[in-house]
C-alpha positions as CSV (number, residue, x, y, z in Angstrom):
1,X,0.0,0.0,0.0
2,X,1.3,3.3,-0.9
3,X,1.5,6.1,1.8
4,X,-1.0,8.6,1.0
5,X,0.9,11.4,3.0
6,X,4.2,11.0,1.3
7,X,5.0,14.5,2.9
8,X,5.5,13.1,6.5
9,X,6.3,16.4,8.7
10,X,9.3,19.1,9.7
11,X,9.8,17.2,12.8
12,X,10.0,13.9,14.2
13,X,8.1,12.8,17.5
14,X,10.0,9.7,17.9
15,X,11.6,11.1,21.2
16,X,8.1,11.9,22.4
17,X,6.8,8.4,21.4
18,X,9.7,7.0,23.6
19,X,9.6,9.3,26.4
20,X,5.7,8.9,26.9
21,X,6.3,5.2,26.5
22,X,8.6,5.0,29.6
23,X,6.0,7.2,31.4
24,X,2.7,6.1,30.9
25,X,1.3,3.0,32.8
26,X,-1.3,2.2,30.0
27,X,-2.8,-0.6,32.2
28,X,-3.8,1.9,35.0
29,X,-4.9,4.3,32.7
30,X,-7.7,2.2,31.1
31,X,-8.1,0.7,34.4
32,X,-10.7,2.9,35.1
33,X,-9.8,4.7,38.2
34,X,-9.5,7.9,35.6
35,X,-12.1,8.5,33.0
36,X,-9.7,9.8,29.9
37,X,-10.8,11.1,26.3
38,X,-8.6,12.0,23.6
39,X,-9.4,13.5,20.9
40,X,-8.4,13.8,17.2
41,X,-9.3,14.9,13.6
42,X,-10.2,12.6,10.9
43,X,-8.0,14.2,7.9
44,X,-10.2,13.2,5.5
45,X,-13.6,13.8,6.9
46,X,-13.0,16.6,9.1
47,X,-14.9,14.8,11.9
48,X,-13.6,14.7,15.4
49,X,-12.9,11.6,16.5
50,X,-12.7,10.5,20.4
51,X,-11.0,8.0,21.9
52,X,-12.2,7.2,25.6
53,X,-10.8,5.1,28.4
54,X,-14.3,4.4,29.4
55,X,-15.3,2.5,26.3
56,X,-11.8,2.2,24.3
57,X,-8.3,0.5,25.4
58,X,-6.1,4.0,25.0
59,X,-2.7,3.0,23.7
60,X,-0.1,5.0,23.0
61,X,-0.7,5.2,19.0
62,X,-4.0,7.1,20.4
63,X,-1.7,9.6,21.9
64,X,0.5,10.4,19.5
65,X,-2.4,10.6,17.0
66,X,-3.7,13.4,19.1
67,X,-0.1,15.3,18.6
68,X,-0.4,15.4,14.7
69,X,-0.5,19.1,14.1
70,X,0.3,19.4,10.5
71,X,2.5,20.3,9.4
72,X,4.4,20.5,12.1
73,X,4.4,16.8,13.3
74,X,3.1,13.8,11.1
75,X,-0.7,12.4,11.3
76,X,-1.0,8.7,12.4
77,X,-3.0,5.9,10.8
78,X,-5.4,4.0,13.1
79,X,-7.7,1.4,11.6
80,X,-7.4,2.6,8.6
81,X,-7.9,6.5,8.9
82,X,-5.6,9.1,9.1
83,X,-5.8,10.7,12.4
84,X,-4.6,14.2,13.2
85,X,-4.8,16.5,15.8
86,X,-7.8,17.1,17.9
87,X,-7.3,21.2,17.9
88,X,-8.0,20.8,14.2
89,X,-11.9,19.8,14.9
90,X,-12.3,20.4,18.8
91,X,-9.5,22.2,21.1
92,X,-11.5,21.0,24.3
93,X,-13.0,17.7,24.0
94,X,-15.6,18.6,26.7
95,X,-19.0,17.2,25.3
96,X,-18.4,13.9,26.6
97,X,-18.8,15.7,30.3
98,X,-21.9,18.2,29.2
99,X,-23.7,14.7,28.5
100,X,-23.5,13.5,31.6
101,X,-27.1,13.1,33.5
102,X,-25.7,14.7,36.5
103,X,-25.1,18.2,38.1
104,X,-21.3,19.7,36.6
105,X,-18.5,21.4,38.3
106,X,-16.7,21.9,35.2
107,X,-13.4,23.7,34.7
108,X,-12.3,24.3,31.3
109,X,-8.8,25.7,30.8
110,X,-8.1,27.2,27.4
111,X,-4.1,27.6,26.6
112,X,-5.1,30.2,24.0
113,X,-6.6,33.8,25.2
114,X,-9.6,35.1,23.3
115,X,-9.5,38.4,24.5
116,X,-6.2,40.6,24.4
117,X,-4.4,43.6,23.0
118,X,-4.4,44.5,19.1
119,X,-1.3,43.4,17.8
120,X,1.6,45.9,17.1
121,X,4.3,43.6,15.2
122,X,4.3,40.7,13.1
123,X,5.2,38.5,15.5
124,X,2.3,39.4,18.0
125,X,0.1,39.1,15.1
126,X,1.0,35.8,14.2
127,X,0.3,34.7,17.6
128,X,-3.1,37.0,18.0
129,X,-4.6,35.2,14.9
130,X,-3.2,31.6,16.5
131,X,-4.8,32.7,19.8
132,X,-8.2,33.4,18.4
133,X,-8.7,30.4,15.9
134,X,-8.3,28.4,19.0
135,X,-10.0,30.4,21.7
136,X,-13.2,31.5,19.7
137,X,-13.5,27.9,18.8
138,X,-13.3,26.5,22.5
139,X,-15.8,29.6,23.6
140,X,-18.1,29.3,20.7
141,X,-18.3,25.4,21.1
142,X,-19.0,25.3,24.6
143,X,-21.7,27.9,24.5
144,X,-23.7,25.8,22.4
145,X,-23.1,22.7,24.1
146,X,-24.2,24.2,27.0
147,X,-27.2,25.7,25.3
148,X,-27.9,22.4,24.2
149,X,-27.4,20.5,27.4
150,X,-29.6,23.0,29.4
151,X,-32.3,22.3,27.1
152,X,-32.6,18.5,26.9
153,X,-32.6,19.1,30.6
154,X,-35.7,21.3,30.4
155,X,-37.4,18.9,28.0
156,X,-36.7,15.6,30.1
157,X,-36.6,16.8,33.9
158,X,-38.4,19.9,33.9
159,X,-35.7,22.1,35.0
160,X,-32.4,23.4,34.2
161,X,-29.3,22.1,35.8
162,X,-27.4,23.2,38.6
163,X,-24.1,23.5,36.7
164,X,-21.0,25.5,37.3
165,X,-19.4,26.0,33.9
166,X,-15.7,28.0,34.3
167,X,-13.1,29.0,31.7
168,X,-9.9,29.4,32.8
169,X,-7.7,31.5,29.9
170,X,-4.0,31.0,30.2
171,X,-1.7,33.8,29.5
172,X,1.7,33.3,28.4
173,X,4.4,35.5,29.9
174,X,6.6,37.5,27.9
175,X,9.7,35.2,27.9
176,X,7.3,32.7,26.2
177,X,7.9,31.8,22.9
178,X,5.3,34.1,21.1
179,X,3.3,32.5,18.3
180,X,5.8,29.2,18.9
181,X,4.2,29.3,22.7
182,X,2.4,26.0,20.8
183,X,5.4,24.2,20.1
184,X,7.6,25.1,23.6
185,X,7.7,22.8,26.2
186,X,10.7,23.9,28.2
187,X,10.9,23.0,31.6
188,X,10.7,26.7,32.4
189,X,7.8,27.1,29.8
190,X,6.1,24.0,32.0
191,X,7.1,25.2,35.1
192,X,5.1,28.6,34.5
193,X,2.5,26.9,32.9
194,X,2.0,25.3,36.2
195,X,2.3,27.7,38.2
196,X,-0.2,29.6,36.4
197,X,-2.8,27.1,36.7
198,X,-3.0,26.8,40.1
199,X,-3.2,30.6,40.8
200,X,-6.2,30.5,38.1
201,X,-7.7,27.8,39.8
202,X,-7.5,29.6,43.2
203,X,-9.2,32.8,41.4
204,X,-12.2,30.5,39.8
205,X,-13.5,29.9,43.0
206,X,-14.6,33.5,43.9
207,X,-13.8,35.8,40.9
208,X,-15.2,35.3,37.4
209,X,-17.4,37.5,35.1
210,X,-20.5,35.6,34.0
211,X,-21.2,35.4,30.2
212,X,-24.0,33.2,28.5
213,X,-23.8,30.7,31.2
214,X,-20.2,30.5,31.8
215,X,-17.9,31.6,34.0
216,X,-15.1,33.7,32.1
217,X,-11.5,33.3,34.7
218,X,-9.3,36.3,33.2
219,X,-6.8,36.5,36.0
220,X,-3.8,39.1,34.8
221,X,-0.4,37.8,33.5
């Protein structure tokens, strides 16, 4: 059989294939103690596709599929379609959680900020436009999936949930890597990252501004 993508990618993952492999415990993680979902892009079709612990074994071809951001790193086949990644169809994988029959505390972090400053350089547009592909998608998305959750509760129950929907937006620092921020793992890069996080996560529990539903985290960088 002849390779449809004969163009492959400008870099190789294979030290991320055999890093992850030495980390991961792929027998806990589809053990169930952890409900995980991957997702990724059906090149051809354009459809998301979604991989979950709950119903699929996760292996680490799954993973690496989910990395495949052309043309940076190469797509993976998986019985028989070429998988790319899940940013290309949905950033946040969420709608597996807004189905659930049950009451949410959900937190959504976004790496991408929707709102920000007008650009003044090439470089800060090139990340602006990279920002807002990404974060309008994640906003738009979960608006009407909660839109649509809320009313198949009305229809069914009578009601509307008692849900707390947040979206935490991450903002990189100025050391970061600008519109590469995407591709920069550091351990400086992840060190921030982390560090960030929690100090959102603190603020989402007492300051937010409500919008359609869902509770917008914009803590300063």
């Amino acid at each position: 059989m002849i390779d449809p993508l004969r163009f492959r990618s400008f870099y190789d993952l294979a030290p991320t294939r055999e890093r992850l492999a030495q980390l991961i415990d792929f027998d806990r993680l589809n053990g169930g103690e952890v409900r995980l979902t991957i997702a990724a892009t059906d090149l051809k079709t354009g459809d998301a596709v979604l991989f979950e612990t709950q119903r699929d074994r996760v292996t680490l071809d799954h993973v690496m599929a989910s990395c495949g951001f052309l043309p940076e790193f190469a797509a993976l086949q998986i019985d028989g379609r070429w998988l790319g990644d899940g940013g290309l169809s949905m950033n946040a994988p969420f709608d597996p959680v807004l189905a659930e029959p049950v009451p949410l505390r959900l937190y959504v972090v976004d790496l991408f900020p929707r709102d920000g400053e007008a650009p003044t350089s090439l470089e800060a547009a090139s990340e602006r436009k990279s920002d807002l592909i990404m974060a309008n998608q994640t906003y738009q998305r979960l608006g009407i999936g909660l839109a649509a959750r809320q009313l198949k509760w009305q229809l069914e129950r009578q009601g509307v949930p008692d849900d707390a929907i947040h979206l935490l937006s991450y903002r990189p620092g100025a050391e970061e890597a600008g519109p590469e921020k995407t591709f920069d793992f550091s351990a400086a890069a992840i060190a921030q990252r982390w560090r960030a996080g929690s100090l959102d996560m603190q603020q989402a529990q007492h300051a937010f501004r409500e919008s359609d539903g869902i509770r917008l985290v914009r803590r300063g960088a």
